[in-house]
Structure formats: C-alpha cells, structure tokens
Kinemage of the C-alpha trace (Angstrom):
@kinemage 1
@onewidth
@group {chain A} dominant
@subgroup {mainchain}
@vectorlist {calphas} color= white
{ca unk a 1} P -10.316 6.940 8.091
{ca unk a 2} L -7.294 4.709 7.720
{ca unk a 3} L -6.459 4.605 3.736
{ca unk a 4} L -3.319 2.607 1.572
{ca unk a 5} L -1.398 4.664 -0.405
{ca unk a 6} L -0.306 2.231 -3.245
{ca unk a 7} L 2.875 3.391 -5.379
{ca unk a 8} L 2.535 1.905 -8.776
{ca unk a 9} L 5.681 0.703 -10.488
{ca unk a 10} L 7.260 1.497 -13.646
{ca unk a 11} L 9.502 -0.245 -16.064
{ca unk a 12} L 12.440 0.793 -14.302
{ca unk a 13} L 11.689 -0.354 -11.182
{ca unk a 14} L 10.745 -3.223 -11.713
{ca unk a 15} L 14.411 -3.407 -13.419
{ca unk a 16} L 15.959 -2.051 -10.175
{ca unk a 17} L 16.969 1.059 -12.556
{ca unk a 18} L 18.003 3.480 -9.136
{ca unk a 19} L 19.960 5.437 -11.705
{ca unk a 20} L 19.676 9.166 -10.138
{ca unk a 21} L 17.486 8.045 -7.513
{ca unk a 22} L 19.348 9.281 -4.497
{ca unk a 23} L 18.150 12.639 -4.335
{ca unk a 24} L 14.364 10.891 -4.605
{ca unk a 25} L 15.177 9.300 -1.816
{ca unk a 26} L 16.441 12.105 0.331
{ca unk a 27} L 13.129 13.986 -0.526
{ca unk a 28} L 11.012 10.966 0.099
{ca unk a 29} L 12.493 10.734 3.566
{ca unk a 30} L 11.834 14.233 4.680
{ca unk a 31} L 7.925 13.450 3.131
{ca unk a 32} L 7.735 10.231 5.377
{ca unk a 33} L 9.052 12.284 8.594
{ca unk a 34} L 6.342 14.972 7.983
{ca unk a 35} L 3.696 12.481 7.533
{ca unk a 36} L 4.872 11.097 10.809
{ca unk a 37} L 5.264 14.480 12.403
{ca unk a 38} L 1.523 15.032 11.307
{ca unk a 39} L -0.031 11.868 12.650
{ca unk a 40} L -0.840 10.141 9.659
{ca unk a 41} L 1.637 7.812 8.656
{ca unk a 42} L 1.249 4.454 10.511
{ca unk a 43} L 3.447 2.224 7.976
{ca unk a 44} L 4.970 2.035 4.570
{ca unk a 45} L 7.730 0.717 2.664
{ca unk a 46} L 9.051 -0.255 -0.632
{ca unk a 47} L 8.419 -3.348 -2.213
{ca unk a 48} L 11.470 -5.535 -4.251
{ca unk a 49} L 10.266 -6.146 -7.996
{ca unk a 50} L 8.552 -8.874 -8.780
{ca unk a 51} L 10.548 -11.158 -10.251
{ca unk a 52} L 11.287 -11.746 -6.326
{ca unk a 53} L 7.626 -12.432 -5.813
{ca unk a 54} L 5.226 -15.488 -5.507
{ca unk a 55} L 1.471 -15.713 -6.813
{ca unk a 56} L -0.449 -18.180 -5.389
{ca unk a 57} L -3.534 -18.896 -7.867
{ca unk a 58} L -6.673 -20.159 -6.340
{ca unk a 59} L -9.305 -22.500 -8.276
{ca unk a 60} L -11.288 -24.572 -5.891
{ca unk a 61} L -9.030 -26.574 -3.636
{ca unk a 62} L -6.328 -26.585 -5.504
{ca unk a 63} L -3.599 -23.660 -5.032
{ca unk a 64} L -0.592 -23.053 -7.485
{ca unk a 65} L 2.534 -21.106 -6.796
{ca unk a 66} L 3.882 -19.124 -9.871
{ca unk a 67} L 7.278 -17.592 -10.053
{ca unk a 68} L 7.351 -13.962 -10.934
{ca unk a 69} L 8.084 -12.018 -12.979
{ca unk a 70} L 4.811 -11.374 -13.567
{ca unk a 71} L 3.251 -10.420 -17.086
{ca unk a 72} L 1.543 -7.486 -17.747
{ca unk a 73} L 1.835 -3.623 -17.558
{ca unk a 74} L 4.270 -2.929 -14.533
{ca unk a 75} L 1.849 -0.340 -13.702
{ca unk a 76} L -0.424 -3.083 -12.831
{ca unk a 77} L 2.038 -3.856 -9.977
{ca unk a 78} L 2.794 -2.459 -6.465
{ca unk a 79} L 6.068 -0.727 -5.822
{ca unk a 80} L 5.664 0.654 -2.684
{ca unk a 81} L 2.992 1.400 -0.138
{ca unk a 82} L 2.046 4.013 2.747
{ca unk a 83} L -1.109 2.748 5.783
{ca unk a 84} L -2.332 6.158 6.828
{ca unk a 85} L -5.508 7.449 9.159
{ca unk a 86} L -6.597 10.769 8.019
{ca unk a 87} L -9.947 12.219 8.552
{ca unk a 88} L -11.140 11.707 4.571
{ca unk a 89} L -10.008 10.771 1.388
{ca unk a 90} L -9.672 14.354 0.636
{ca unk a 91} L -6.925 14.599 3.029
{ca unk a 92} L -5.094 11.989 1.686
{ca unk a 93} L -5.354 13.180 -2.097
{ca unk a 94} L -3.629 16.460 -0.570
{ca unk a 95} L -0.925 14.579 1.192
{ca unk a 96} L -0.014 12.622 -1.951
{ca unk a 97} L -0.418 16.096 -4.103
{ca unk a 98} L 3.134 16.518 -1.781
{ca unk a 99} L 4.777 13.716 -2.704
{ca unk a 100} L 8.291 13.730 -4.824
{ca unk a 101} L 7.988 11.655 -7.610
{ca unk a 102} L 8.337 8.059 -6.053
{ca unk a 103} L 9.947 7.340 -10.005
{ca unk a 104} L 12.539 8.528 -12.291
{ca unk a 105} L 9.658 8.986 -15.187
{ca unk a 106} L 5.727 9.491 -14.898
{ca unk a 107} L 4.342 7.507 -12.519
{ca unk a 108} L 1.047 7.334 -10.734
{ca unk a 109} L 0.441 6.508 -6.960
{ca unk a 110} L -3.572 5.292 -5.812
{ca unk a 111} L -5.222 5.445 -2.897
{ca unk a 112} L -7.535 2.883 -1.620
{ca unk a 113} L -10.511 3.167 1.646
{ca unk a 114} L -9.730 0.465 4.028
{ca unk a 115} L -13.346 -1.418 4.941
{ca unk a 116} L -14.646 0.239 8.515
{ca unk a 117} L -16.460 -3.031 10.986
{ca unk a 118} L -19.202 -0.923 10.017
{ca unk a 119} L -18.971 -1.298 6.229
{ca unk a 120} L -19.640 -4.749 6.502
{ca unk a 121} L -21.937 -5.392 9.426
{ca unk a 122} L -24.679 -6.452 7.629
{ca unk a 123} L -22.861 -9.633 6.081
{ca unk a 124} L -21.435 -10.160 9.246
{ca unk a 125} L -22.603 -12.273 12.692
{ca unk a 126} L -22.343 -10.983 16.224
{ca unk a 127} L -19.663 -13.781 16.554
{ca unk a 128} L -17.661 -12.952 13.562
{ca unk a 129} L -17.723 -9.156 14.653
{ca unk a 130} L -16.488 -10.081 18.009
{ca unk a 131} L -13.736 -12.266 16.578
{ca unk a 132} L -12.372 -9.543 14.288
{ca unk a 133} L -12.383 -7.160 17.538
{ca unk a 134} L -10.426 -9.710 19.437
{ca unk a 135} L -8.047 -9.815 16.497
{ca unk a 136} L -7.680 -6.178 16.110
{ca unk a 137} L -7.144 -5.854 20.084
{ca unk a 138} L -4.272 -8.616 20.067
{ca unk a 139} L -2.960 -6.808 16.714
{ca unk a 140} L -3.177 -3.641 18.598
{ca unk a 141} L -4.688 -2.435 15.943
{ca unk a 142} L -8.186 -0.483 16.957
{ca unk a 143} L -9.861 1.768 14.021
C-alpha cells in the first residue's frame, strides 16, 4: 500500500521560526535513514512556507494565480511530506507513532491512502487504464 505522510505546519513554520530546531533535525535524519533501511520510505521532503507558494483557482475556463501567503489556520497547510509503501495503514500509523516532533510546539502529521488502478476501475475505460500503466512504466513507478 503506498500512503503520504503529510506534516502539517504550525505558526512557526510558516514564519521560518528554526529557533532550536537543530537537534529536530538530527533526530529526523536518523528517522528518515531507518525508514529507508526498512523499505518504506520512497520520497519526502520539506516544503518552504507559503508565502513562497502559488494557488491557481479554477472556475470554468478561467484559472487565477494568487500569491501566498495563504489565509487560514496554518494547520490547514502542508509543511512537509513522506511517499511510503507499507503493507497497511496500520503500519504506517506505527511508523509515524516514531517520529520526533517534526515542530517546536504541538503539531499533528496525517496520513492519506494513495488510490490503487483498482480503486477506480469501474469509472475507468480499458484505454484510460492502459494509458495510466504506460505512464506509471515511463515514471518507473509500478504499484
């Protein structure tokens, strides 16, 4: 089962407070090479706030860019993110029960079921299935 981990972000990092974050990051590093020394970890990486983002808004035909930062409760927003196969969701819940703190302060982390070809087979055609497996096979990326 290939999941995303999402870290959620926080008032201070979406300031770029890394006040005392050093030792974080030492620990999250030593996470990241067990995940990798386990298998699971295929990607991940942290994300800059986002006042350094784009949204593009979609309405029809029309498309319109807004600057970040964006509004709201930063724990609405992504900080970071893991792409992991494990065997269930349960697996994953006990791999993020090992994370350090990605934050200074609380902070929460989600995890999130990528769709399986077989999720969605019945909305999809025979062509349309055989496109996304010739994407997946240029991407290299077979699950």
């Amino acid at each position: 089962m290939k999941v995303m981990i999402f870290v959620k972000a926080t008032k201070g990092s979406e300031a770029e407070d890394f006040g005392g974050q050093t030792e974080m990051m030492e620990a999250m590093g030593r996470y990241n090479e067990d995940l990798v020394a386990a298998g699971i970890m295929v990607d991940g990486d942290g994300l800059q706030p986002s006042s350094r983002g784009k949204r593009v808004v979609f309405d029809g035909k029309t498309r319109t860019v807004k600057d970040g930062p964006f509004p709201g409760d930063p724990n609405d927003l992504v900080a970071g993110f893991w792409i992991w196969n494990v065997k269930d969701i349960n697996e994953a819940v006990e791999w993020v029960k090992k994370c350090p703190n990605p934050m200074a302060t609380k902070s929460e982390i989600e995890i999130r079921p990528f769709y399986e070809m077989e999720d969605l087979a019945d909305h999809m055609t025979p062509e349309m299935i055989a496109q996304e497996e010739r994407l997946r096979d240029k991407l290299g990326n077979k699950h």
